[in-house]
C-alpha positions, 0 to 999 in steps of 0.5 A, a space after each residue: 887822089 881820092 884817098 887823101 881825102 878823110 872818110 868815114 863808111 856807115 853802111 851804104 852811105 860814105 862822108 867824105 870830109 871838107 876842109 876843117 871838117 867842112 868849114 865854111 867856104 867848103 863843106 863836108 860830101 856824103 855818097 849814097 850807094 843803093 844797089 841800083 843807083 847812086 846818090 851825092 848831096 849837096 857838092 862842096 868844094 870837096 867834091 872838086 877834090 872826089 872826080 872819081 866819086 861824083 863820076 859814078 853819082 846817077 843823081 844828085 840832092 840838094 838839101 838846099 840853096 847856097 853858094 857852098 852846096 853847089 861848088 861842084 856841080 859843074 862837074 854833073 851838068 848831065 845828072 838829074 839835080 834835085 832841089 826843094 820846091 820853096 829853094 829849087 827857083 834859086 837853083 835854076 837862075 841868077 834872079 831868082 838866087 838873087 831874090 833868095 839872098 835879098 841883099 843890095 844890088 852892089 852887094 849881089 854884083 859882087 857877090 856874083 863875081 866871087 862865087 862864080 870864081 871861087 864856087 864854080 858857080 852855074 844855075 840849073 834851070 834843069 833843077 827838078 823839085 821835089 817835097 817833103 816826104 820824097 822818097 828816092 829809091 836807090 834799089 837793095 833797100 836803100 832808100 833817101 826821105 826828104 824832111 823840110 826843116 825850113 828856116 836856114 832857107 825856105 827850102 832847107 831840107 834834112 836827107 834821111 838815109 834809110 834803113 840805115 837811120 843817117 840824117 845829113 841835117 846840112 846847115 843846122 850844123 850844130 855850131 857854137 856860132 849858133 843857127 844862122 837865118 839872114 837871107 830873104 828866104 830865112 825864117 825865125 819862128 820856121 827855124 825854132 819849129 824845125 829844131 824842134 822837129 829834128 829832136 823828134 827824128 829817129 836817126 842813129 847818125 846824124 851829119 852837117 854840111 860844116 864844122 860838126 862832122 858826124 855825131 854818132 850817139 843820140 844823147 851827144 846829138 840831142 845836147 849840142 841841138 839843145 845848144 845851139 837851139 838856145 842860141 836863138 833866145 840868147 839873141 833875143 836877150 841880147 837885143 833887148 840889152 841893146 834896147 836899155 838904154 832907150 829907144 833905137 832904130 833897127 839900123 843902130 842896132 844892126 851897127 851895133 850887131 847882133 851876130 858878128 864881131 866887130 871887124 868881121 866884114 864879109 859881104 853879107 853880114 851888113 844885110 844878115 845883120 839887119 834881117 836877123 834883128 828885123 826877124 827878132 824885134 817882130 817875134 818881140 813885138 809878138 810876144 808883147 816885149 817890144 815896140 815900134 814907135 812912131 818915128 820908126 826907132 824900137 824900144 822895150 815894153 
């Protein structure tokens, strides 16, 4: 029933919470209900939980590409699905999804298997694109604006709900585990830029996919971005701890790791460990505080 699910109303728009507010595997669905037409984005396993909801949606938004983003989307085979331009290839087939993970053949097989069973997984060849600075109108003067804050995904979009002044930043989900960027399509210096263009967003609600929930006070907002955008250094710090005691390959490092404990063994966090760090020791390079050996190991400058 769709009343046991935990919601909160702000004007025309309806967040409706996942599991432990949205926690990975599942994710938090919000309903945008203009005079003309209604919008869902993203759908979260919740949503499996919400039939009579997604059943009134004349469309739904992506605010981007994961496995987690689309665990009911087989519940809207007929709606219009819209998706970034630079994500909406991974929307439409298993190739191309594949690409935007960039993870090993035996991991992508398996990976496969699991979302398919656990997320109802189906590509959407029908997926439509859509930019940054798309306006959807949803008619009574209420209106969704797309702002492409890449880095999560090289489509990672924010849906701003407007006049209402509510951004559903998906998966910068203000969290302590920090800013995550271990896919093929995930950018490091994509991602500082678009914390930065979030921190100048004239918003009054802003909501994630998981974890955070709803933050309804802008200074609350502005601290924990403040927090989790400083995660991004710390990283960098503890890099080139990892790099005292001399030179070591990129493959040592990601060993080591980076992002995730000791024992924590999903199937991507080999490969997130290793793209992560990759995307860090270049920014180091860059900025002159590392170097690249000869032999391929990596030292501090």
């Amino acid at each position: 029933m769709n009343e046991a699910i935990p919601s909160v109303t702000f004007g025309p728009v309806t967040v409706y919470f996942g599991d432990r507010s949205g926690k990975y595997p599942d994710g938090n669905q919000l309903v945008v209900r203009g005079a003309e037409a209604v919008a869902v984005f993203d759908t979260p396993l919740v949503a499996n939980r919400l039939p009579q909801v997604l059943a009134e949606a004349d469309l739904a938004i992506l605010g981007h590409v994961h496995e987690d983003h689309m665990a009911a989307l087989h519940l809207l085979p007929q709606r219009p699905l819209f998706v970034h331009e630079a994500d909406v290839a991974a929307a439409r087939s298993w190739e191309a999804m594949a690409r935007h993970y960039g993870y090993d053949d035996a991991v992508l097989q398996a990976l496969r298997t699991r979302i398919e069973r656990q997320f109802h997984y189906r590509p959407r060849p029908d997926a439509i694109a859509y930019a940054d600075g798309h306006v959807w109108d949803l008619g009574g003067g209420v209106r969704v604006r797309a702002l492409h804050l890449p880095g999560h995904t090289a489509g990672h979009t924010a849906l701003v709900v407007e006049p209402e002044g509510l951004a559903f930043i998906g998966d910068i989900d203000l969290s302590g585990f920090g800013p995550y960027y271990g896919d093929a399509s995930s950018d490091l210096g994509a991602f500082r830029r678009s914390l930065a263009r979030l921190a100048d967003l004239s918003a009054r609600v802003w909501v994630t996919s998981h974890h955070k929930g709803v933050v309804a006070e802008r200074a609350q907002f502005l601290a924990m971005l403040q927090a989790y955008t400083a995660c991004l250094d710390e990283r960098s710090e503890r890099l080139l701890q990892m790099l005292q005691g001399g030179p070591r390959t990129l493959a040592d490092l990601a060993r080591e790791r980076l992002l995730y404990p000791p024992g924590h063994d999903e199937l991507w966090v080999a490969s997130a460990e290793l793209r992560t760090i990759a995307l860090h020791l270049d920014e180091l390079l860059a900025a002159g505080r590392v170097r690249l050996l000869e032999d391929g190991r990596w030292m501090r400058d």
